[in-house]
C-alpha positions, -999 to 999 in steps of 0.1 A, spaced: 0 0 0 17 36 -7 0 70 -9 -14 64 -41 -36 40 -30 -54 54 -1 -83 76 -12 -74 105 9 -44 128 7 -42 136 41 -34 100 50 -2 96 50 18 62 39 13 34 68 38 34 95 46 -4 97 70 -18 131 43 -51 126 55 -57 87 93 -56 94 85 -93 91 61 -94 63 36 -101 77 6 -75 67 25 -73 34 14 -115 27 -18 -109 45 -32 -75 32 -58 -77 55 -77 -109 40 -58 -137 55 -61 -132 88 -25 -142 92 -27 -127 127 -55 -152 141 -77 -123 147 -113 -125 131 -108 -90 117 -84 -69 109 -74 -42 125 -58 -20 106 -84 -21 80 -109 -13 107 -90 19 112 -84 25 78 -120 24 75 -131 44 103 -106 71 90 -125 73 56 -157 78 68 -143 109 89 -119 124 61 -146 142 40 -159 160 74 -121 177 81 -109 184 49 -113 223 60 -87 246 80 -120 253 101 -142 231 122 -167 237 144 -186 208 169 -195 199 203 -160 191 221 -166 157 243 -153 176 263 -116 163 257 -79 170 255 -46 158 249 -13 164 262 17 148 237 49 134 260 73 141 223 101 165 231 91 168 270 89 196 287 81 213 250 50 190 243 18 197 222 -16 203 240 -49 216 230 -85 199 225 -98 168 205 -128 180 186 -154 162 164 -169 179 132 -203 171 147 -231 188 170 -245 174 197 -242 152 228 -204 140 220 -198 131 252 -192 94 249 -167 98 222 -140 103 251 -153 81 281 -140 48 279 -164 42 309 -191 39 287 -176 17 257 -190 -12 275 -202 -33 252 -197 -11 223 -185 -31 186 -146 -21 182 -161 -5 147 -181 19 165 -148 31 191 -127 32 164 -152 54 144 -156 78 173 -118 74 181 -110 86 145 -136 113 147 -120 135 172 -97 161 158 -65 170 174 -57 206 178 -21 212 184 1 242 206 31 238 218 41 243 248 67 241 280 49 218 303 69 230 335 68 270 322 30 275 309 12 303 321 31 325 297 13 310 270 -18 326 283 -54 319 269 -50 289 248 -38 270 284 -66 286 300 -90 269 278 -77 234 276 -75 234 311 -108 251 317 -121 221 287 -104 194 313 -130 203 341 -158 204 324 -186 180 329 -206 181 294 -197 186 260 -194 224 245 -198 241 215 -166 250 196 -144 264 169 -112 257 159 -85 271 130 -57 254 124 -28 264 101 -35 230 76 -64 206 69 -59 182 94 -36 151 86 -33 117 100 -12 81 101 -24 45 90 1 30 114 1 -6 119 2 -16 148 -32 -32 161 -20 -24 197 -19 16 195 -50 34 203 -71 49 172 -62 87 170 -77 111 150 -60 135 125 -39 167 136 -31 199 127 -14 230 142 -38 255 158 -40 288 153 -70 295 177 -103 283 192 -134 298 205 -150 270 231 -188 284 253 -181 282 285 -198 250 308 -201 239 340 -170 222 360 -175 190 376 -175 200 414 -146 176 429 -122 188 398 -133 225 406 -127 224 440 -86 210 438 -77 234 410 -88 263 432 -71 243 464 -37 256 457 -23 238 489 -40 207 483 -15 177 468 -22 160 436 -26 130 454 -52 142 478 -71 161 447 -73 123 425 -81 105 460 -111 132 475 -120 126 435 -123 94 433 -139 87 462 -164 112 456 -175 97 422 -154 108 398 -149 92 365 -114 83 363 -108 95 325 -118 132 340 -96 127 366 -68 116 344 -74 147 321 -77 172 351 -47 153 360 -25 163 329 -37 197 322 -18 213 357 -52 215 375 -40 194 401 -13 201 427 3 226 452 9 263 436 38 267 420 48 227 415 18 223 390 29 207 360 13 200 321 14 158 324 14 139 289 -19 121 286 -3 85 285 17 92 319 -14 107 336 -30 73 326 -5 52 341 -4 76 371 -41 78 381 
């Protein structure tokens, strides 16, 4: 498979660590080579068909889940900002794993590939410099239901066929240049520890969790320095905040 196969321009060739041994290459999907009952990587190939025609704009607009990201790449300089879907609406779902329960790996993946990655960089350790755009992921990260937003980004949005069936979908990326989000309500526990500037992160995940808490907004409050004592509050990649809460 090379670029001139894939129907849209802004996938780019597949990233292959699994085909080092020939493997997809013999199977090409079909064979099953792998002993699972369906591919994987044609499932997200598929998933990020359906969503390509709905991107392929330098603006989007839609109801953010709400949900972030924080990229670990070049840490402390990393990349945050929101993950937006190009649809209105009660989004919500699209970035609680809580609720997958059940759900056909088609229908995650879809959603997965659906959400929009806005990207700023950043020093993780040195933020409030960076001013507004932080204020708003972080202000997106405490929210309890999804919001109404816009987003520019500097190119249509891109993303990467990579095979590897163990990597979690992702949608396509692009720089940001801004975004306009409404404003919504925070959830209480989250609101209450990111204006607690002597209580610990620790404490703030614990009186979370015990209070009810989802863990994914926990882990997003988490990596978006909303957590912490003044002053040692840091910008967490996503994937350590995981492992962490």
């Amino acid at each position: 498979m090379n670029r001139t196969t894939l129907p849209f321009d802004w996938i780019d060739p597949p990233q292959n660590k699994v085909a080092e041994d020939g493997l997809c290459i013999i199977c090409k999907g079909a064979r099953r080579l792998c002993g699972k009952d369906r591919c994987p990587l044609m499932i997200k190939f598929y998933a990020q068909q359906k969503t390509a025609p709905l991107i392929d704009f330098k603006d989007l607009s839609g109801s953010c889940p709400p949900a972030v990201f924080v990229g670990r790449y070049g840490y402390p300089k990393v990349d945050i900002g929101p993950l937006l879907p190009p649809i209105h609406g009660d989004t919500s779902i699209m970035d609680k794993p809580e609720r997958w329960v059940g759900k056909a790996i088609d229908e995650i993946t879809d959603m997965r590939f659906g959400l929009v990655r806005g990207k700023v960089r950043i020093d993780a350790k040195d933020f409030a410099k960076y001013g507004r755009i932080v204020d708003q992921v972080q202000e997106l990260a405490l929210t309890e239901k999804p919001v109404d937003m816009e987003a520019s980004f500097s190119h249509r949005p891109r993303g990467r066929l990579i095979l590897d069936d163990e990597v979690q979908p992702f949608g396509p990326s692009a720089r940001m240049e801004s975004m306009r989000a409404s404003s919504g309500r925070f959830e209480k526990y989250l609101e209450r520890s990111f204006y607690e500037n002597d209580m610990k992160a620790t404490d703030a995940v614990i009186n979370a969790y015990e209070n009810g808490t989802l863990i994914s907004e926990i882990q997003k409050a988490f990596s978006t320095a909303t957590m912490g004592v003044s002053g040692n509050r840091r910008f967490v990649p996503t994937r350590w905040s995981i492992t962490a809460v």
